[in-house]
N, C-alpha and C positions, 0 to 999 in steps of 0.2 A: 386449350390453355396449356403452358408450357409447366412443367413438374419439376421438381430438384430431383437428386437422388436419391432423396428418400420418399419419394412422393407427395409432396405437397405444393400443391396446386400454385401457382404463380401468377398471377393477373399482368399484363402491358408486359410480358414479359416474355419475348420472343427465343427462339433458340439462338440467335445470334447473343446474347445475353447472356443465356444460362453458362457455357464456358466461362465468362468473366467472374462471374456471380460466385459458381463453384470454385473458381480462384483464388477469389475474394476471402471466402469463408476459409480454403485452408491457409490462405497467409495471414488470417487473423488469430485461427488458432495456434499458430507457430509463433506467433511474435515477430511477423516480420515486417523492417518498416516498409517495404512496398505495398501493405495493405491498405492505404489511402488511391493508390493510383489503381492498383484494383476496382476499389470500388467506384473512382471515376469512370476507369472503363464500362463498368455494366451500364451508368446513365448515360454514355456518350453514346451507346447501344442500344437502349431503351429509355426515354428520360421520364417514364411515367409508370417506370415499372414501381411495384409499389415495395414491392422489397429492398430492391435495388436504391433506393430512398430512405426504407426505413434503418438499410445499414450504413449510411450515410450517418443518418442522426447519432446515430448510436457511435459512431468514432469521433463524431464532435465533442462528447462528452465524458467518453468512455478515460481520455486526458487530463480531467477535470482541469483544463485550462478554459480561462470562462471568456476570451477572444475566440477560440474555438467554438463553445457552446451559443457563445451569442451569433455565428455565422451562420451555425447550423440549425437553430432557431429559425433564423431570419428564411433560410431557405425551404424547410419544413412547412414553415407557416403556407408559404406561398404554395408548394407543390397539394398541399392539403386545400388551401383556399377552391384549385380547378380541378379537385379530385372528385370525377365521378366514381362514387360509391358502389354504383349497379353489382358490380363485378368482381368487387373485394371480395376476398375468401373470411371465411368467420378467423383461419389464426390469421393471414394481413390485418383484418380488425383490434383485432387485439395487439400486434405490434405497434400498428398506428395510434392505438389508446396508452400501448405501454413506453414509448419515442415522447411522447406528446406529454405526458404526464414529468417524466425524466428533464427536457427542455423547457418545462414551465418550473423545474423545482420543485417537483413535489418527485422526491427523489423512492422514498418509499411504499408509495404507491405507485409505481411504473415495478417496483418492485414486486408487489403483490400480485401484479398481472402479468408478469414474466412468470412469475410461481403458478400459477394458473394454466396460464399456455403452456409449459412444460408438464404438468400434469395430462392436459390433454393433447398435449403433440410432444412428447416425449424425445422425439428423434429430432427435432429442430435443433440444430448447432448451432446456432445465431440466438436465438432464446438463453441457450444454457449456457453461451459465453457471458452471453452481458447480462444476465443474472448474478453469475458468478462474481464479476467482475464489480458488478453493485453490493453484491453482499462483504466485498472486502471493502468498497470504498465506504459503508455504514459497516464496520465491526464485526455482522452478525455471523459469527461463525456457527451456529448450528444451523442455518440455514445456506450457508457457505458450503458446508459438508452435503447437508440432505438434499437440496438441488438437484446436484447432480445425483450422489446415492438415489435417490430417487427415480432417477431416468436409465440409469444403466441397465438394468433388466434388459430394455427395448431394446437394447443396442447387440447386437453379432461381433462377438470376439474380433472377427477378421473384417470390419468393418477403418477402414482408413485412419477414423476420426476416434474409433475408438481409444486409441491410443491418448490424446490429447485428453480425452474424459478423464483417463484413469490419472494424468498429474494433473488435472483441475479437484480432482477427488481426494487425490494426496492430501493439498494445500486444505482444503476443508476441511479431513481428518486430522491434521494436525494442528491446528487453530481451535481443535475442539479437543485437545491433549491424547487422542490417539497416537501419540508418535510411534509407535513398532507398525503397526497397520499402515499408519501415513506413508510410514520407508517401503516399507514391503510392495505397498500398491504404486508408491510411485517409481519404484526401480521398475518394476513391471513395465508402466508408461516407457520409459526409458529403452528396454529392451523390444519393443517397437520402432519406436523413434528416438536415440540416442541424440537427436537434436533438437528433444523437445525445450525449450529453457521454461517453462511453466513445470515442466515434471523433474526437472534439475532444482528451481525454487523451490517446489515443493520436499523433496526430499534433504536439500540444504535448513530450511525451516526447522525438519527435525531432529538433526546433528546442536541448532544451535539453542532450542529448548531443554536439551538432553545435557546441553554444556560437554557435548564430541566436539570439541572444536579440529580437535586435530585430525579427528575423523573430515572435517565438514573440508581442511585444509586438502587434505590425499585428497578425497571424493573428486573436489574441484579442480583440481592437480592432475589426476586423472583423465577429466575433460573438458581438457581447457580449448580445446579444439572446438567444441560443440556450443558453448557459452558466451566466450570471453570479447566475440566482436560480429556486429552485425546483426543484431537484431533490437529489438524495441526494450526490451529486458538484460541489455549487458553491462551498464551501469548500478541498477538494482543489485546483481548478482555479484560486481566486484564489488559492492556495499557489502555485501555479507561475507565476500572473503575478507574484506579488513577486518570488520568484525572479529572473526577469528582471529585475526594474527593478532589484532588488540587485546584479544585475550591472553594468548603467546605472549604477551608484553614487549612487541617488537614493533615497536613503535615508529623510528625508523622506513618498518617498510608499508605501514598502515599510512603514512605520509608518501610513499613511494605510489602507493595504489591512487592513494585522494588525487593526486598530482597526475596521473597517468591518464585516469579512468573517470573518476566521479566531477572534476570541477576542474577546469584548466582553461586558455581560452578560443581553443575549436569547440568547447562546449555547448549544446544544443539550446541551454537556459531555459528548458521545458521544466514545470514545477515540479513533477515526479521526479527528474534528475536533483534538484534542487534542494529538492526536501532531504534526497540521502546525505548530500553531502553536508546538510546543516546537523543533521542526526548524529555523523558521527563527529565531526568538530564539536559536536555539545559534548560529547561522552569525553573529548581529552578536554575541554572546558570544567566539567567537574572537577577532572583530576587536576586541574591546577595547572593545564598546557596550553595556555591564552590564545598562540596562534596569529595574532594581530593580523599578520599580512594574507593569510587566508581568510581571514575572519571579512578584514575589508574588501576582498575582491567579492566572496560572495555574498556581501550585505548590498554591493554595487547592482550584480547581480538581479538579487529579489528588486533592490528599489527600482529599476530600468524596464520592470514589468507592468507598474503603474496598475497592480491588479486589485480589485472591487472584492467587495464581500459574496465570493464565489464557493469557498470550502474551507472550512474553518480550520481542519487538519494541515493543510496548507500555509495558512495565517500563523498558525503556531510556529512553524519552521521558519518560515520571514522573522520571526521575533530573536527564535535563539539566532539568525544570523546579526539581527542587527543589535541584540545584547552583547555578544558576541564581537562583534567589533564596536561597541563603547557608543554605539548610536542611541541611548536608550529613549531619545524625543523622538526619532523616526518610528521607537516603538511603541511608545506611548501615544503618538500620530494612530496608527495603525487602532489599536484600541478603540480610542477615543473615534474612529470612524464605524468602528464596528458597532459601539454601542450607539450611536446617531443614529447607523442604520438597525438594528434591532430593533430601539424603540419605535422605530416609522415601519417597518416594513411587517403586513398584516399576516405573515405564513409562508410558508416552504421549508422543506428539512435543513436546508444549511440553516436556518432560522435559530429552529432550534438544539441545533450541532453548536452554533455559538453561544445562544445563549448558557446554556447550559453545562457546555464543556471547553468550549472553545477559549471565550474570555477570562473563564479564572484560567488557565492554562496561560494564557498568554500573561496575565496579571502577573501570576506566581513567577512565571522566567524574565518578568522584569525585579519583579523585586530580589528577587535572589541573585541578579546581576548586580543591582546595588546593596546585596550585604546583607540584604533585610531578609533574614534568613525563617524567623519568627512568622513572619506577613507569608513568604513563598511556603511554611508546611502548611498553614490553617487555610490558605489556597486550593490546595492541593488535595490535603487529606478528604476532604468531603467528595471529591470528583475520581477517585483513585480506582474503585470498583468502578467508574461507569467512564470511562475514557474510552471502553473501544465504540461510544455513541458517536462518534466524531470522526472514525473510519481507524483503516489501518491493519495490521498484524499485529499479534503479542510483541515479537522483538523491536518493530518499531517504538510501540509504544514505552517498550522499556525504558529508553533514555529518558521521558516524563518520569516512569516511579525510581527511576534512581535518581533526579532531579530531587524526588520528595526525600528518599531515603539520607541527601546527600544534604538537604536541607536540616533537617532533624536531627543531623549531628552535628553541623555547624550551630544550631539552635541551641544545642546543650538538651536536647529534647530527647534522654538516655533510652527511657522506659519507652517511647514510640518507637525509636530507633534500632531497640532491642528486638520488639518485636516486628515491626518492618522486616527488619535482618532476618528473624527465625521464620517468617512467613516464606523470605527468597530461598532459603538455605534449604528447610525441609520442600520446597519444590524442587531445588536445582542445585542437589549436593555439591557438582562439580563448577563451578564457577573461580576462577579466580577473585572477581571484585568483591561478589559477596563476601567470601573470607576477608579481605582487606580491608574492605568495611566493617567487620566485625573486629580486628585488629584494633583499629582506628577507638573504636567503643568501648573493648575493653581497658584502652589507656585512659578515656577519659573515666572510666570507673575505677579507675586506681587497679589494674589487675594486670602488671606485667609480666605474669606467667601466663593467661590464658591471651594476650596478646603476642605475645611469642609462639603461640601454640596456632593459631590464627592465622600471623603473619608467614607461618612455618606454612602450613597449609598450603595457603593460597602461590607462595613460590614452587612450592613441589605440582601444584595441578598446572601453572603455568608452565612448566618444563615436561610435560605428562609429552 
């Protein structure tokens, strides 16, 4: 029976194989998009290898596009129907329990047994990828972090892949507010593999928690070579440089990026793309920069996808697209199907991703598109601590709490909005919006010294 390089055992799975296989796996740790045709290759070379299958599934879904998942369902099911068992190795077992479990929806138990089998097969890189990769699309950053923490022990300094661990590791400590450790460990990745873009994300995540934007600007500036094109993550990544320059207040070229990078029309219209670009079009939406004609192409966009109650993080982004360009029946469409299917459908985690967090999410960015500013906090407020149930990063998810925060003041709702503000501020001293938002506050409390003082603020750190 044929072995990986780390030793574990491989069923139907020839040496002709294994070259693809181990291809496979380092093009998925890089982010690169050849790793589909990788992984075609290892089945064109063995079509019953069981690995070789089980990575299959796991890039079906790993997109949370739910045309993808439903294929690789469909192909799962069958390769599993004529699967003699005899042979499977006890971790093949366990991937085929944890594929299976992931494909039927039940998102957080394929979770639990990816946590398992990395316990006891620690060196698995396909395990602790798409572990990883589940723990961000469910929120869980302690588990995000410890995952891997966890397995690193096993792993040999001078081990290839090590490298890719320590910015998988990054991203987990910083999702868990380590940020000096997060940089630390994932510049290290970096100084490995300089074209890691998992350990470039990673490290960017912590510049933009810390409110470095201008740090996060150089960083990226610095290696734009290794980032900025050609991999599965370079869309992502110029998301977080507008980000930055949003902060800068240069607005101008946060429209230069979106147009370049994020949504234009060689655009791929894959929903992780989709989602940045509605993310940050929400964030100049608050501020009052309507955007119309982007607004439309990307509501176009989402509705051309025709997609099902698949990931409810996902649904929320369709929503601010189509609030967003003044569509607000396509999003109350949208709703109104999610809850149809909620009330019929007996279980799985996007189930309860929507029920739970998803729908008011979605509710609240329709009402606060029409004005109803009062309806979008009391929305909100209740789901505000528990939004990372529904997937995502902190910075993602911050366009929702400044959604709330932005709501709250529109509401006249001073005393929430006061402390909303003192909650973001004593996190994120350095923030431009915060301060602006607290501007905003102190005028409406009659206090135009201390909104001068505010508004003073937030231009000096935007100039930092």
């Amino acid at each position: 029976m044929t072995a990986d390089r780390h030793g574990h055992l491989m069923s139907d799975t020839g040496p002709e194989a294994l070259v693809p296989y181990e291809q496979a796996l380092d093009d998925l740790l890089f982010f690169r998009p050849c790793v589909a045709e990788s992984a075609q290759s290892v089945l064109a070379a063995a079509p019953r290898s069981v690995m070789g299958q089980t990575l299959a599934a796991y890039l079906g879904v790993l997109g949370t596009e739910e045309k993808d998942a439903a294929t690789a369902r469909d192909s799962f099911t069958r390769f599993r129907s004529g699967l003699d068992t005899t042979g499977v190795t006890p971790r093949e077992r366990m991937h085929l329990a944890a594929a299976t479990a992931w494909l039927d929806g039940d998102l957080h138990g394929a979770g639990r047994i990816l946590g398992d089998l990395t316990i006891a097969y620690p060196r698995d890189a396909l395990a602790l990828f798409a572990g990883h990769q589940h723990d961000f699309l469910t929120g869980d950053a302690a588990r995000l972090r410890d995952r891997v923490g966890g397995a690193l022990d096993a792993w040999d300094e001078d081990d290839p892949h090590h490298g890719p661990l320590l910015g998988m590791y990054a991203f987990g400590l910083e999702e868990s507010g380590h940020y000096e450790r997060a940089e630390e460990v994932g510049l290290a990745a970096l100084e490995r593999h300089p074209g890691d873009v998992w350990g470039i994300h990673g490290v960017v995540h912590t510049y933009e928690m810390r409110g470095r934007f201008t740090d996060g600007i150089r960083f990226l500036d610095a290696r734009t070579d290794d980032w900025s094109q050609g991999s599965l993550l370079t869309v992502h990544n110029w998301w977080h440089y507008a980000l930055f320059t949003l902060e800068a207040g240069d607005t101008a070229r946060v429209l230069e990026i979106y147009d370049a990078a994020l949504h234009h029309d060689g655009s791929a219209g894959v929903a992780m793309e989709l989602l940045d670009a509605a993310a940050l079009l929400w964030r100049l939406y608050l501020a009052e920069d309507r955007q119309s004609t982007r607004w439309t192409r990307l509501a176009d966009a989402w509705e051309s996808r025709h997609d099902g109650p698949h990931y409810a993080f996902n649904d929320a982004h369709a929503v601010m697209a189509y609030v967003g360009a003044g569509r607000i029946a396509q999003a109350r469409r949208l709703v109104q199907d999610r809850e149809n299917w909620v009330a019929a459908e007996p279980g799985g985690s996007n189930r309860a991703m929507t029920a739970e967090i998803g729908l008011p999410v979605c509710r609240a960015l329709i009402a606060y598109g029409q004005h109803d500013y009062g309806r979008a906090t009391d929305l909100l407020l209740p789901v505000r601590h528990r939004l990372h149930r529904f997937g995502g990063s902190h910075a993602q998810r911050d366009a929702i709490q400044r959604t709330l925060v932005e709501a709250a003041l529109r509401a006249q709702r001073t005393e929430l909005a006061r402390t909303l503000l003192s909650e973001r501020i004593q996190l994120r001293p350095i923030c431009p919006y915060n301060w602006s938002a607290k501007a905003r506050l102190a005028e409406q409390l009659g206090d135009p010294v201390r909104a001068a003082a505010a508004r003073e603020r937030a231009a000096a750190q935007a100039a930092t």
